[in-house]
C-alpha positions as CSV (number, residue, x, y, z in Angstrom):
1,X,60.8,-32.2,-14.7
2,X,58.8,-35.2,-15.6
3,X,57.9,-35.3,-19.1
4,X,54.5,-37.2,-19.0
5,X,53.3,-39.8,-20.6
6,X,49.4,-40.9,-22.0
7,X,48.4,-42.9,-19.6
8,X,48.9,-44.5,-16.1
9,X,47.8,-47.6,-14.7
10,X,46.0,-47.8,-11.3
11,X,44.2,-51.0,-10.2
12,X,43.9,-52.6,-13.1
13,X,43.0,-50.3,-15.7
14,X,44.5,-47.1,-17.8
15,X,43.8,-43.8,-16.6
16,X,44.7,-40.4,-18.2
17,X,48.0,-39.1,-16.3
18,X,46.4,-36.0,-14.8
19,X,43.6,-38.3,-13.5
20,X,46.3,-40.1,-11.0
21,X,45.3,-38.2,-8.1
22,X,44.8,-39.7,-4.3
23,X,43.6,-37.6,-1.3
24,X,45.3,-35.3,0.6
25,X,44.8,-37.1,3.7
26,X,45.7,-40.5,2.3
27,X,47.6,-43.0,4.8
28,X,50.7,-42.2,2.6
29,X,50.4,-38.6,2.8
30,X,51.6,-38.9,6.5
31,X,53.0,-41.3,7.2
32,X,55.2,-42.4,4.1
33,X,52.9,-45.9,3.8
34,X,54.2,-46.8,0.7
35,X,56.8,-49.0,-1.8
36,X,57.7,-48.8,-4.7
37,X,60.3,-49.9,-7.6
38,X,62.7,-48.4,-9.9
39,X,62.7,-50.2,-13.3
40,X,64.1,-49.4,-16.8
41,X,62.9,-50.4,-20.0
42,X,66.1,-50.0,-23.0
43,X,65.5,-49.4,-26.4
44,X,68.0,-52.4,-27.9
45,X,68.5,-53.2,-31.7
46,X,65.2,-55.5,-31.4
47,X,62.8,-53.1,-30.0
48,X,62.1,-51.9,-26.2
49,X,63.0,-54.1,-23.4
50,X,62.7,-54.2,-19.8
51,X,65.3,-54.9,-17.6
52,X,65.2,-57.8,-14.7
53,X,61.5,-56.9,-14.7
54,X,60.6,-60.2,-12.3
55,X,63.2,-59.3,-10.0
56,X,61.9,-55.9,-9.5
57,X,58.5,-57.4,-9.1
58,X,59.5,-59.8,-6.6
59,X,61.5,-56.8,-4.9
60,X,58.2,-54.9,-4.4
61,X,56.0,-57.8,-3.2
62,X,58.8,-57.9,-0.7
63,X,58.9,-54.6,0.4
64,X,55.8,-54.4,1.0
65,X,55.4,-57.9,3.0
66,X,57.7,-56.4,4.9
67,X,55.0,-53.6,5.8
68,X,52.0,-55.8,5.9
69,X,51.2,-54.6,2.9
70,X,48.8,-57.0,0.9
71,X,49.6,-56.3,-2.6
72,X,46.7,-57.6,-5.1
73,X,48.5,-58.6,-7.9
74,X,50.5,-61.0,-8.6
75,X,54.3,-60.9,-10.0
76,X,52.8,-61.8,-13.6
77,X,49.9,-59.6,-13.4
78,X,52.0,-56.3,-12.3
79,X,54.9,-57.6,-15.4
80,X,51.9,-57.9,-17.8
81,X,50.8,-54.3,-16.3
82,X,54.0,-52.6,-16.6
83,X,54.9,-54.1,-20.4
84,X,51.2,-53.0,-21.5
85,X,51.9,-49.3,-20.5
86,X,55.2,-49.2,-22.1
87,X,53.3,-50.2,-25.6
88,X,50.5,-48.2,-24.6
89,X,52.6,-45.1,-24.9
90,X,54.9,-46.0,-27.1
91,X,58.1,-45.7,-25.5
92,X,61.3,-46.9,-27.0
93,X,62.7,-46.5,-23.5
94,X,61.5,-45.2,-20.4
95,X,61.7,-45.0,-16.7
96,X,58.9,-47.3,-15.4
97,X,57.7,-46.9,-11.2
98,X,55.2,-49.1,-9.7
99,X,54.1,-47.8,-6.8
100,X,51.8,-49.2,-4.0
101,X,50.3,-46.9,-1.1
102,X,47.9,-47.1,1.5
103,X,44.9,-44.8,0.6
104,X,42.4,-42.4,2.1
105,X,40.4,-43.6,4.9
106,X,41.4,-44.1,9.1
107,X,44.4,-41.5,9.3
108,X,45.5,-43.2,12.6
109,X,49.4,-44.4,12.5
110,X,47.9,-47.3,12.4
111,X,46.1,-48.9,9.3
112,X,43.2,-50.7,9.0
113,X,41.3,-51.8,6.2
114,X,39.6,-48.9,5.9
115,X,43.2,-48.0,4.4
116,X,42.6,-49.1,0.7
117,X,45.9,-50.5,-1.1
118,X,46.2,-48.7,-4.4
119,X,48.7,-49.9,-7.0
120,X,50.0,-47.7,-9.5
121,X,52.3,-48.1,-12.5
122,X,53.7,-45.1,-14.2
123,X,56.3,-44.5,-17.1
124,X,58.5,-41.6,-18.7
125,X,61.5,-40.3,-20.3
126,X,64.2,-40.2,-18.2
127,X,68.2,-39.9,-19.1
128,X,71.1,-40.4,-16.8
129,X,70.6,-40.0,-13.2
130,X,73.8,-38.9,-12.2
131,X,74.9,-37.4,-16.1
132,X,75.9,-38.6,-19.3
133,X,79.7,-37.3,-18.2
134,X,79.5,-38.5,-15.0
135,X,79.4,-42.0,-17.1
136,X,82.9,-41.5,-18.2
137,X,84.5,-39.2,-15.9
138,X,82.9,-40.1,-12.9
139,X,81.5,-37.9,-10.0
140,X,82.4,-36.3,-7.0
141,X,81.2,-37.4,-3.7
142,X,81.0,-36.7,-0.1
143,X,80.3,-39.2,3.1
144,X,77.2,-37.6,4.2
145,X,76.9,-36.5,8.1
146,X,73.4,-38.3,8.0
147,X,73.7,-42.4,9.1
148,X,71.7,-45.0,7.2
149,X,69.0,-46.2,9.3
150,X,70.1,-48.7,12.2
151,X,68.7,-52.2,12.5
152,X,65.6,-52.6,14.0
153,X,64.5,-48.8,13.3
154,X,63.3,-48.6,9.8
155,X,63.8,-52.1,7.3
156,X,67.0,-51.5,5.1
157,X,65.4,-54.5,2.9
158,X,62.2,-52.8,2.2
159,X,62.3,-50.0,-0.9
160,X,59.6,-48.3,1.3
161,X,58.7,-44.4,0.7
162,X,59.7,-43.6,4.0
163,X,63.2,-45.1,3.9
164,X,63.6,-42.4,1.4
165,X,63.5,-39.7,3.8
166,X,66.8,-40.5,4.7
167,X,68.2,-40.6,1.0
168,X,66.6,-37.3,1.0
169,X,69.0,-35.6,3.8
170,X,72.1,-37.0,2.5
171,X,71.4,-36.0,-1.2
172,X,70.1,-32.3,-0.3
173,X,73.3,-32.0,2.1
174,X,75.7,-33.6,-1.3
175,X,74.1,-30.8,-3.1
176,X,73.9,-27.8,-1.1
177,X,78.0,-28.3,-0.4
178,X,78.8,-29.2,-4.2
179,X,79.0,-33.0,-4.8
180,X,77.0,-35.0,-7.0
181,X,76.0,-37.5,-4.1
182,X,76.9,-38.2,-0.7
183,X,77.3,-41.8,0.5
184,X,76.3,-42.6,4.1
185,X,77.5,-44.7,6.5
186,X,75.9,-47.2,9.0
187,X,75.0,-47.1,12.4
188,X,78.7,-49.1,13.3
189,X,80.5,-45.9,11.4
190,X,80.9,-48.7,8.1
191,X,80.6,-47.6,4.5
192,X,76.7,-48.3,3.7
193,X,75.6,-46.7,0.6
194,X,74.7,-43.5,-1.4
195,X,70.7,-42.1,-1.0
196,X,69.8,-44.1,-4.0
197,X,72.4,-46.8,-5.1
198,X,74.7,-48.9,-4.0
199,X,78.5,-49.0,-4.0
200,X,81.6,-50.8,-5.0
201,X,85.1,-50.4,-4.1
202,X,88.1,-52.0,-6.2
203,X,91.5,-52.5,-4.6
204,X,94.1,-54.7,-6.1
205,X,92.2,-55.9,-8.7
206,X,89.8,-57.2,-5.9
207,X,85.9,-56.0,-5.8
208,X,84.7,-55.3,-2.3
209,X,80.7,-54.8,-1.4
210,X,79.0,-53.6,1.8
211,X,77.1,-56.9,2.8
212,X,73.2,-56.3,3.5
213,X,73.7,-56.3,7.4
214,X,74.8,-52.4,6.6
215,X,71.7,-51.0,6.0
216,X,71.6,-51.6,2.1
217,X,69.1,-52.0,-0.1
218,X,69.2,-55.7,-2.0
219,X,69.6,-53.4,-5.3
220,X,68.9,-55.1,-8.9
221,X,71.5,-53.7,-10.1
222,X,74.0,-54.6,-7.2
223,X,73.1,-58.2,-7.9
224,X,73.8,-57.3,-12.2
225,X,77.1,-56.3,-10.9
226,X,77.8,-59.5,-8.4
227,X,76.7,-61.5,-11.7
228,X,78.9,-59.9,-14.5
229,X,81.9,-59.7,-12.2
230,X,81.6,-64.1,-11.2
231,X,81.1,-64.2,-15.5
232,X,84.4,-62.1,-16.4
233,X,86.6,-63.8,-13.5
234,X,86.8,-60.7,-11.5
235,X,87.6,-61.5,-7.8
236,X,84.1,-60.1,-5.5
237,X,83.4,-60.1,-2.1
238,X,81.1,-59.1,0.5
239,X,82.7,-57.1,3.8
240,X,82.3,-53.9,5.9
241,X,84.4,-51.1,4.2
242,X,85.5,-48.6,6.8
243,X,85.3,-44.6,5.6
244,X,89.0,-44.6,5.3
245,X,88.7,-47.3,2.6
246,X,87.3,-45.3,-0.1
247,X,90.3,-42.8,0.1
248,X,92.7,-45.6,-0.9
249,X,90.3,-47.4,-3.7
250,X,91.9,-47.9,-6.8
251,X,88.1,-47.4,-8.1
252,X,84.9,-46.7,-6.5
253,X,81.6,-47.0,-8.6
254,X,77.8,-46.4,-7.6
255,X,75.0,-49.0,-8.8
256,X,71.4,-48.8,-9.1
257,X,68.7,-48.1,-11.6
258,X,68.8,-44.6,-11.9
259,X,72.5,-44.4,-11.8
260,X,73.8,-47.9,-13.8
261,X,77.1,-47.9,-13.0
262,X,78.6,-44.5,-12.6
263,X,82.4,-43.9,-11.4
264,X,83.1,-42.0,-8.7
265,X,86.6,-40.0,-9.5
266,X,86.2,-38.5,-5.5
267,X,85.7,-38.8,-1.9
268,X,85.4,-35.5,0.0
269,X,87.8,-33.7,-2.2
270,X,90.3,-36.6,-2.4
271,X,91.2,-38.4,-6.2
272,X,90.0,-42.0,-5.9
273,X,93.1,-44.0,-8.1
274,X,93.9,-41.5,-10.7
275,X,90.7,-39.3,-11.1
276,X,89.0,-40.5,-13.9
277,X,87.0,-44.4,-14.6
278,X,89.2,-47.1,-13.7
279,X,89.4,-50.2,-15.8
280,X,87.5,-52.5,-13.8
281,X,84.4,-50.0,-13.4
282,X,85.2,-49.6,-17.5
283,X,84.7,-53.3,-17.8
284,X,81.6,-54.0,-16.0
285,X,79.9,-50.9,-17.7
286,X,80.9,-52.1,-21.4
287,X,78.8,-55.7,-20.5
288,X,76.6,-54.1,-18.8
289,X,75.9,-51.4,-21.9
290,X,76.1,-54.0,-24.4
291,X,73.4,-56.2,-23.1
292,X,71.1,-53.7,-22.1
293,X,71.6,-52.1,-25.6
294,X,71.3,-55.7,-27.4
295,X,74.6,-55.2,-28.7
296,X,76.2,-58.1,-26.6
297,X,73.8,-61.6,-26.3
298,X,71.2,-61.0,-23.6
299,X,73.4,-64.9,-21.5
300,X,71.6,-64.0,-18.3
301,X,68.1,-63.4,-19.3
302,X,67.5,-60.1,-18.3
303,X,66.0,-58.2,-21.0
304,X,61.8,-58.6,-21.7
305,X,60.7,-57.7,-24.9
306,X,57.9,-55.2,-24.2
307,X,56.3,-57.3,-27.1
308,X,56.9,-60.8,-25.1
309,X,54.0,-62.2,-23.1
310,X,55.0,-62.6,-19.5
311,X,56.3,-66.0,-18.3
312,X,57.7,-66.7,-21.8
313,X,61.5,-66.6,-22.4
């Protein structure tokens, strides 16, 4: 459950939490008109911090260009937004979602401007998405029997509500037949990604992606990933991964916000490398960790201070 905070913001201004409310017959309400973002703020050894929080930004301007979605802010007035809530209520770290929707008004398919665009930025508590064990030991996984939206049918590119519809099936199916997430493959039968991150395979010492042609979301964190592996030497590329891949991996690990970088230790009941977090996936996490956490110099600047004003660095 969501532990909630004091206050949201919602067009510019703080409202109570229990006052975020829209109508039931919103645009949103259905027809999944909306985007959204995924952001975390760390607590490192100089305070709170927010991770790649421009990036995001830019992500969910476009996302929602991609809809026709006119968003009102700017990049520096939804940053400014997101930083003030965070002091607001006076989280060391938190879970921040911005979150833009068509509102209440023509509840045709299609929207007009009788369809307001809300914006909304909300904060919480929230603690490992995939568990503080899975960290280390990694998880167990399944290819879902649900396929990742095909080209031309629903943007891949956009983190759009809808889209998540999709995510849901393959996570509800993970579940109901005992794995900690499923990962789905694209409408060509390649490896695409899990409901909510995205996926790495190491082989040989070698790091292998699914490019963005397979249905996957341009995550953050995927790119945090790309980054840290160009910085430490480690061989990366881009390339369709057939299902049959992730049986052989040496490693396997998810990315995204939620999930960081979680190992996966197997692939419908068979050990990927020897079971357990492989050095490579051990790597990445420890830079990873240690800038997030402030431990380890912050040589990309990624991290803003919740106390920084936006645009300064």
């Amino acid at each position: 459950m969501i532990k909630p905070t004091d206050k949201i913001w919602h067009n510019g201004r703080l409202i109570d939490w229990n006052d975020a409310k829209i109508h039931v017959l919103s645009h949103v309400t259905s027809y999944g008109s909306s985007v959204f973002e995924g952001i975390r703020c760390y607590a490192t050894t100089s305070g709170p911090a927010v991770f790649r929080i421009r990036e995001h930004t830019r992500r969910l301007h476009d996302s929602a260009k991609i809809y026709r979605i006119d968003i009102p802010y700017s990049i520096d007035e939804l940053c400014a937004a997101m930083l003030e809530l965070v002091r607001v209520n006076k989280l060391e770290s938190c879970y921040l979602r911005p979150l833009v929707i068509r509102g209440y008004g023509n509840v045709s398919v299609m929207p007009t401007k009788d369809n307001p665009i809300e914006t909304y930025v909300a904060c919480w508590e929230w603690g490992k998405y995939l568990g503080e064990e899975g960290l280390e030991n990694g998880v167990d996984v399944c290819v879902s029997s649900w396929t990742r939206m095909a080209p031309n049918t629903l943007p891949a590119l956009s983190k759009a509500g809808a889209n998540y519809m999709n995510s849901q099936l393959v996570r509800m199916e993970a579940a109901i037949n005992g794995y900690a997430e499923g990962i789905a493959l694209d409408s060509n039968g390649y490896v695409s990604e899990g409901s909510g991150e995205n996926l790495f395979l190491v082989r040989d010492g070698k790091i292998l992606t699914p490019p963005l042609g397979a249905s996957v979301l341009p995550g953050i964190t995927r790119d945090t990933v790309i980054q840290l592996a160009q910085d430490l030497n480690i061989p990366l590329a881009e390339g369709l991964i057939p299902r049959e891949m992730l049986y052989i991996a040496d490693e396997l690990f998810f990315s995204g916000t939620a999930a960081e970088i979680t190992p996966i230790r197997s692939v419908d009941r068979i050990t990927v490398g020897k079971g357990k977090r492989g050095p490579i996936t051990e790597k990445l996490q420890r830079e990873f960790f240690g800038i997030v956490e402030g431990r380890t110099p912050d040589r990309f600047g990624w991290l803003t201070p919740v106390t920084q004003p936006v645009g300064a660095r």
